[in-house]
N, C-alpha and C positions, 0 to 999 in steps of 0.2 A: 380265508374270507372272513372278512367279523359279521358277527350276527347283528342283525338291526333289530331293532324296537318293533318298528313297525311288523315284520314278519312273526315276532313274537305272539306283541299283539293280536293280529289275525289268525295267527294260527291255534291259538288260546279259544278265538270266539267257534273256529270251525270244531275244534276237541269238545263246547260246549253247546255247537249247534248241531252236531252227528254229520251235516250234511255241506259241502260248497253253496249250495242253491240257498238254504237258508242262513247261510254262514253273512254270504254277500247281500241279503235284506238289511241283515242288523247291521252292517257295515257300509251301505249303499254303496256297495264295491260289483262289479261283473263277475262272473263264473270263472272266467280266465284271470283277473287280477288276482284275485281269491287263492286257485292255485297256484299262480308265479309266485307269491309271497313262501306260500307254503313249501314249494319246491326248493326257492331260497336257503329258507332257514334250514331244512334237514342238507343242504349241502356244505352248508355255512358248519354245522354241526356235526358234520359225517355221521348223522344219525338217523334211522326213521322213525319217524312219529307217530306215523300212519295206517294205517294193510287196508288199500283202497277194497271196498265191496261193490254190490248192487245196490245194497240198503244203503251204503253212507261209508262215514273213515270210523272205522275202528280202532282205538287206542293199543299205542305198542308199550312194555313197559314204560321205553323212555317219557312216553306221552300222558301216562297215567300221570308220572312226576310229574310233570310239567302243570297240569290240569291240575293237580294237589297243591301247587308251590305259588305259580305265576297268581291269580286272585290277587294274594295279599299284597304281591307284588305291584301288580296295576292299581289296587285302591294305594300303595305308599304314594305311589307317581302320582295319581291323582290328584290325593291328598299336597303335594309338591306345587304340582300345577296351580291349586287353588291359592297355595299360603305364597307364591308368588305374584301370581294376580292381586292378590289383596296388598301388595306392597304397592302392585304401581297406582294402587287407589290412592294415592296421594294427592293433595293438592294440586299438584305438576303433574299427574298422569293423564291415564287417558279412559275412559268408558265406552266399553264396544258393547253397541244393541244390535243386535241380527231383527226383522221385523220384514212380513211380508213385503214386496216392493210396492203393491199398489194402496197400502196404507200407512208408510211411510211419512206422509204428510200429517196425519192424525198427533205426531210426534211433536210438530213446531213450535209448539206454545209452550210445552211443557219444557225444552229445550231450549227456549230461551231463557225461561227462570230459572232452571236450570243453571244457565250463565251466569246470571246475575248473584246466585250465590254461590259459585264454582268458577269463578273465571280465567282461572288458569287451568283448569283440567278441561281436556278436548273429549269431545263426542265424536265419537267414529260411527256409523251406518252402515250397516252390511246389507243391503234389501236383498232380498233372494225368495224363491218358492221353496227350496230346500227347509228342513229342518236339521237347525247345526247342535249337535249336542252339545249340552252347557258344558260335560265334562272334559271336553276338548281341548277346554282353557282358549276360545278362539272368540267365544263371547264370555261378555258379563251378564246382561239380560236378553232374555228374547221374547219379542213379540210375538205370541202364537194365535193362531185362528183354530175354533174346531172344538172338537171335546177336551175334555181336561186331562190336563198332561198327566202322565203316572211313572213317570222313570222314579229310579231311586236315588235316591239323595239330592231332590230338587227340593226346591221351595215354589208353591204355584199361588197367586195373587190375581182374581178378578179384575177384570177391567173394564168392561163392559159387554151390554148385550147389541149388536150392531142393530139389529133392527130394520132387516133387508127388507126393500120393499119395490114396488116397480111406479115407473114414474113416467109421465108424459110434462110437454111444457105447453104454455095457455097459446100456443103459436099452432101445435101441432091437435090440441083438444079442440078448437074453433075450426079447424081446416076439416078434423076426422073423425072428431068425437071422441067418446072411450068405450071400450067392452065392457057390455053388462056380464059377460060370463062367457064362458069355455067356448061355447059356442058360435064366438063375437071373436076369439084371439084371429082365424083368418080374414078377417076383415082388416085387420090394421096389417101398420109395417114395426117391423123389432130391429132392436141393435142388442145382440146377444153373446156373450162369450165363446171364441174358441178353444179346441183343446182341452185339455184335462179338464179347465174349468167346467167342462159342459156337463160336469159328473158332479158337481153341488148339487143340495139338494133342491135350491130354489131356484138355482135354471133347469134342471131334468126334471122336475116338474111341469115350467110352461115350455120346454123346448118337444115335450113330448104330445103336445097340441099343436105344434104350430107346422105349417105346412114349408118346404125350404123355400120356396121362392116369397115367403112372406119376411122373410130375414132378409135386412136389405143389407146387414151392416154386421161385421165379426170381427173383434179383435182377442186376443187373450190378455192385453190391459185394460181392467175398468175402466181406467183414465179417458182411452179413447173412448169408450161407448159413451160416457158424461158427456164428452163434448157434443158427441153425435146428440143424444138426446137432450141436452139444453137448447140445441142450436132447431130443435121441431122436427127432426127428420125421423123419428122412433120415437117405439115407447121400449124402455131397457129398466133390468134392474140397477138398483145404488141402494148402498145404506146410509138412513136416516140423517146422520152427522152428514155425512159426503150431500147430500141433498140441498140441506141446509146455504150449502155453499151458494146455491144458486134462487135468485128471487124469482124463477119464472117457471118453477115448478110444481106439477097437482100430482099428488098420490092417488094411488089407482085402487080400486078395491079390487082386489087381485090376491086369493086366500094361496099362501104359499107355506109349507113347515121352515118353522126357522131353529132345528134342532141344528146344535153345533155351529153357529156363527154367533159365537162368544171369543172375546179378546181373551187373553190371560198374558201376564206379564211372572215372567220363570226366572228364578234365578238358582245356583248349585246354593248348600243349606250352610258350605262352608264359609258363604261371605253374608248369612244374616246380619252378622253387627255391623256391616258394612254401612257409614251413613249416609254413602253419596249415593247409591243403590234405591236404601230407603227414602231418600229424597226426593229422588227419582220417580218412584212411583206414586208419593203423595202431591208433586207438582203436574203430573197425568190426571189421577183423579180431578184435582184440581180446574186442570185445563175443560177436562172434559165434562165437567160439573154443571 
């Protein structure tokens, strides 16, 4: 059987997590992917790696090697991965941005000056909730939301503070009014996020006020709730930029922590001199200027 990469790989992060369960975090893999891999590769190799316990996998000799050797190993590839991405920077290539899906649009201006001085290199868009590691070689940049990245061997760049805020429109403030306070949110109607998102900080803050039948409206794309709430039927969060979009909308005094809804634009530290990158990111500033 040949040995794959892939099982190497993983089996490398489990020798340097102790444990499956923590193995498959740093990996966004399941418990059972986790160990198919790893069962693989010691068959692949007629060898064990392993001596499964309660506490976790304990390293077998063969495994200490491995855990000694492979590192330098994964940073060569790495390193590979990078120095051939930076070839398809070319004029004729192509630039992959990974970038939440529901602020993807924050992109388009920048993108198209972008063209205007790259116009034979394609922009590729990955929208996703996931977070894809730079080192992947799967993106170029990535748009990130949250606190500030700290993996190793990035490069991490501001890009703005969104400036979350909750909004009513002059259709829906003339028919209902607005909350003077905490004590006013069950009097109105909300269009609020589904799903994970409900764990931001600035919807579990008013989500933990508000009574459910006062939510008239849930999606887990912002996109829907903007429209719900342009159109008068709620009051919803949007940041600042995204707000903008629309001329018939009042900010609400509505005190919410807005720790961690910061942009950052990341790229790996091997394509600094990269200029279509750096382009990239000063026609953003730009746009969003």
């Amino acid at each position: 059987m040949q040995t794959s990469w892939d099982d190497l790989r993983i089996a490398l992060q489990v020798a340097e997590s102790g444990t499956l369960t923590k193995a498959g975090k740093m990996l966004n893999m399941n418990h059972t992917t986790v160990l198919r891999h790893v069962n693989q590769l010691e068959k692949s190799l007629n060898i064990k790696l392993f001596i499964r316990h309660q506490r976790g996998y304990q390293l077998t000799d063969a495994g200490k090697l491995m855990l000694t050797n492979m590192p330098d190993i994964r940073l060569a590839i790495d390193k590979l991965v990078h120095e051939l991405t930076s070839v398809e920077q070319s004029e004729h290539g192509k630039l992959r941005i990974t970038t939440l899906s529901g602020h993807s649009p924050l992109l388009n201006d920048a993108i198209e000056a972008f063209h205007q001085a790259y116009p034979h290199t394609k922009i590729q868009i990955i929208a996703t909730e996931k977070t894809i590691p730079i080192e992947s070689g799967i993106t170029h940049i990535s748009i990130r939301l949250g606190a500030q990245p700290k993996e190793p061997d990035i490069i991490v760049k501001k890009i703005m503070n969104l400036n979350v805020g909750y909004y009513a429109s002059k259709k829906y403030v003339e028919k209902h009014g607005v909350p003077k306070g905490i004590q006013d949110y069950n009097q109105h109607l909300w269009a609020m996020p589904s799903g994970i998102k409900q764990g931001v900080p600035f919807v579990k803050q008013v989500l933990t006020h508000l009574r459910s039948e006062r939510i008239i409206y849930q999606s887990n794309l912002f996109s829907d709730l903007h429209a719900v709430i342009s159109q008068g039927m709620a009051i919803g969060p949007m940041a600042e930029y995204e707000a903008k979009q629309f001329d018939n909308l009042i900010p609400l005094d509505i005190n919410i922590d807005q720790e961690g809804e910061v942009l950052w634009f990341v790229y790996h530290k091997d394509l600094k001199a990269n200029g279509q990158i750096q382009s990239f990111y000063q026609f953003l500033l730009d746009s969003l200027g």
